[in-house]
C-alpha positions, -999 to 999 in steps of 0.1 A, spaced: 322 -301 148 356 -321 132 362 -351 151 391 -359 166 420 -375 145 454 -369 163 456 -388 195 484 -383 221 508 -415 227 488 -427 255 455 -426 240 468 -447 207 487 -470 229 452 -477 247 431 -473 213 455 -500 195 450 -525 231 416 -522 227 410 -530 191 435 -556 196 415 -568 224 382 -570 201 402 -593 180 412 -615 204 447 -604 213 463 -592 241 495 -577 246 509 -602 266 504 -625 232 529 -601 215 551 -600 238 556 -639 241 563 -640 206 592 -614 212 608 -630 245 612 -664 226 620 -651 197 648 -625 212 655 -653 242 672 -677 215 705 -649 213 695 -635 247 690 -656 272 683 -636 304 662 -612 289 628 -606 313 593 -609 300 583 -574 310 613 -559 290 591 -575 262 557 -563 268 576 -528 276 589 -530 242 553 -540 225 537 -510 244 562 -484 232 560 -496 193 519 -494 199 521 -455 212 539 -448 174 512 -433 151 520 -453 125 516 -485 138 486 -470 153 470 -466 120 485 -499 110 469 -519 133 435 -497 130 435 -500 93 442 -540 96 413 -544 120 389 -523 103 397 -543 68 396 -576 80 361 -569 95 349 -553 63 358 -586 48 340 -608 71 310 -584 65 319 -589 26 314 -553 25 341 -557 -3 333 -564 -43 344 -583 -66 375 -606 -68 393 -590 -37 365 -598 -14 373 -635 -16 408 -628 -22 412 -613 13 383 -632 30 406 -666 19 440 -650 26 449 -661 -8 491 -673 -4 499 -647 -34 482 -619 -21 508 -601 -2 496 -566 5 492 -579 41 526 -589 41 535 -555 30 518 -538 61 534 -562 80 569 -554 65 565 -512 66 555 -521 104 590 -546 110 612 -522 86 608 -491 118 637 -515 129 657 -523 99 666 -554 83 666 -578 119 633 -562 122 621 -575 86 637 -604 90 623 -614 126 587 -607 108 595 -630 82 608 -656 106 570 -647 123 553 -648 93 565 -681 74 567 -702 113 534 -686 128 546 -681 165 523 -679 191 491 -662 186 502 -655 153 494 -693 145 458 -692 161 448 -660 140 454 -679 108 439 -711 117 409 -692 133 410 -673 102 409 -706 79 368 -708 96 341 -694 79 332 -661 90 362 -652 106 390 -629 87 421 -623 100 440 -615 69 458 -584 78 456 -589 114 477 -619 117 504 -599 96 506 -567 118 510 -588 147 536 -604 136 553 -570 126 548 -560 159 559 -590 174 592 -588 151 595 -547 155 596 -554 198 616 -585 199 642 -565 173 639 -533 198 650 -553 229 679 -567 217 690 -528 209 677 -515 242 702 -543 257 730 -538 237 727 -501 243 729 -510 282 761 -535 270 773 -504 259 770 -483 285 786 -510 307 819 -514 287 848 -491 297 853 -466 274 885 -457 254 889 -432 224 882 -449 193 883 -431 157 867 -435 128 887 -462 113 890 -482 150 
């Protein structure tokens, strides 16, 4: 019998909080990451607008196999189930490797360039949980190479996806006039 490897939105959404879980984050840990990052241009926005925002960009199957394929690597590495070179390459989270970063990125890019730059913003200042992953990371037998990156992304991609659930509501708000193209 095949086993099973398309999973409805709920079931990733509750497969990626679970592995996230095992790792020692929670969803609530995203979603701070997002409200202060998105609270510096939007003041009034509510915490549960984040977490809402986290919880939709985990039920995409991409960022489902994202954050799979991150867990599954990092705990290969502390296993050093890899060979060679790359073992200590990811088990050290070596500064000029940056195939994690590149996960990170194709997670941040769903929502375009503020979303790429909010993860590098993430990635370079290490908000939040983002900072404990790499200093837990940093003690032996503990990898969070990719881990720390996706979260990030994830953080970046929500905090990115509020501000254009709120200014679609801006938008709604506004009176509306006929506009053209060149308006």
């Amino acid at each position: 019998m095949k086993k099973k490897t398309l999973f409805s939105r709920e079931e990733m959404t509750r497969l990626c909080v679970d592995a996230l879980k095992t790792r020692g984050v929670l969803v609530d840990d995203i979603a701070e990451i997002a409200y202060k990052q998105q609270g510096k241009y939007t003041p009034n926005i509510r915490f549960e607008t984040c977490r809402e925002s986290v919880l939709k960009i985990l039920s995409l199957r991409d960022i489902f196999h994202h954050v799979l394929l991150a867990v599954e690597l990092d705990k290969m590495a502390e296993k050093k189930m890899f060979e060679g070179p790359i073992q200590d390459i990811i088990e050290q989270d070596l500064g000029l490797f940056g195939v994690d970063e590149v996960l990170g990125l194709d997670v941040a890019r769903l929502y375009g360039v503020i979303g790429m730059t909010n993860f590098g913003d993430i990635d370079v200042n290490k908000h939040g949980i983002v900072s404990k992953l790499n200093e837990d990371g940093k003690k032996e037998g503990i990898v969070h190479t990719f881990l720390d990156d996706i979260v990030g992304a994830i953080a970046a991609a929500a905090s990115t996806r509020v501000a254009q659930v709120i200014n679609e509501e801006v938008a709604h708000e506004e009176p509306h006039k006929a506009i053209t193209l060149f308006d």
